[in-house]
LODO-878149 format. One record per residue (C-alpha): residue number from 1; residue in three letters; x, y, z. Coordinates in nm, 3 decimals, padded with zeros to 5 digits. Example, Ala and Ser with C-alpha at 12.3 -4.5 7.8 and 13.67 -1.06 7.14 Angstrom:
2
R   n res      xx      yy      zz
R   1 ALA  01.230 -00.450  00.780
R   2 SER  01.367 -00.106  00.714
END
This chain:
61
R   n res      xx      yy      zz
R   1 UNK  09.429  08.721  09.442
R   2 UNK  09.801  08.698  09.330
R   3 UNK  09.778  09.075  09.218
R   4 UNK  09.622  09.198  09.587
R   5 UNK  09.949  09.006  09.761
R   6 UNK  10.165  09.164  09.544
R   7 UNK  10.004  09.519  09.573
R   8 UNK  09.997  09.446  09.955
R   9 UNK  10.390  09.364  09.941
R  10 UNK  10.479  09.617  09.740
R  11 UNK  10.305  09.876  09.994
R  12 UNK  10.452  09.723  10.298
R  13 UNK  10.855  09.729  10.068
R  14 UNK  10.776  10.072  10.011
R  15 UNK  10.700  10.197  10.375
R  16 UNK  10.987  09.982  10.515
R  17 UNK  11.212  10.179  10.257
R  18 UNK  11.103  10.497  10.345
R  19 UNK  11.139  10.490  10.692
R  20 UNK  11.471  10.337  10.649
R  21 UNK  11.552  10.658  10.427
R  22 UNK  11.462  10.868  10.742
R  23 UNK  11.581  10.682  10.981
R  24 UNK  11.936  10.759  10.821
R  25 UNK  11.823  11.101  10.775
R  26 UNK  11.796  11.091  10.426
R  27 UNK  11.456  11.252  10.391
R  28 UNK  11.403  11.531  10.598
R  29 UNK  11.071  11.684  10.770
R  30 UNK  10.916  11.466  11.024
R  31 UNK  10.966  11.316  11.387
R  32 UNK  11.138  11.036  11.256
R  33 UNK  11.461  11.213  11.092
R  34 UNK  11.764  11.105  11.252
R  35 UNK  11.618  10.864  11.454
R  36 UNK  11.837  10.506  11.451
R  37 UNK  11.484  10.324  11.559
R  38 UNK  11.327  10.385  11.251
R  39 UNK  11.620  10.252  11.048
R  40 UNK  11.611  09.943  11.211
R  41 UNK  11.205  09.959  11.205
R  42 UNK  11.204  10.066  10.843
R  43 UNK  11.476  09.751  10.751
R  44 UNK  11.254  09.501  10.918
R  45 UNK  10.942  09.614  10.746
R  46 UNK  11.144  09.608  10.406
R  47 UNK  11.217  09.243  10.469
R  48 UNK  10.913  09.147  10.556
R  49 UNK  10.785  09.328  10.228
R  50 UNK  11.014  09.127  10.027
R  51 UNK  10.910  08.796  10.193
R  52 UNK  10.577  08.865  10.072
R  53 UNK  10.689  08.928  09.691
R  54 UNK  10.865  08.640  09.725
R  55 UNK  10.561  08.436  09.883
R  56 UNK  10.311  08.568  09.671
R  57 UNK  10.506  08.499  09.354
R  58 UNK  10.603  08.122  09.455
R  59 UNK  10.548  07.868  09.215
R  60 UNK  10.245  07.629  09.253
R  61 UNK  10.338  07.259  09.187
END
């Protein structure tokens, strides 16, 4: 179960970073080049990939 929350984070890290990469017009080729909403869309759905790394990998005591 530990491995499918971390898969699951890592998925949801990964498409927060890449729209954050075109938001800022970093990678080029789709509606969302350029566009400032995706930055902030694509830094929100970072952070809530990294909450879930971080929640899945919490210590049980």
């Amino acid at each position: 179960m530990r491995l499918i929350k971390n898969l699951l984070a890592l998925i949801v890290l990964a498409i927060g970073v890449l729209w954050t990469l075109q938001g800022i017009g970093f990678i080029r080729g789709s509606f969302m080049t350029g566009q400032s909403q995706w930055l902030y869309v694509g830094i929100v759905t970072a952070l809530v990939g990294l909450a879930g790394l971080a929640w899945a990998n919490r210590s049980r005591v």
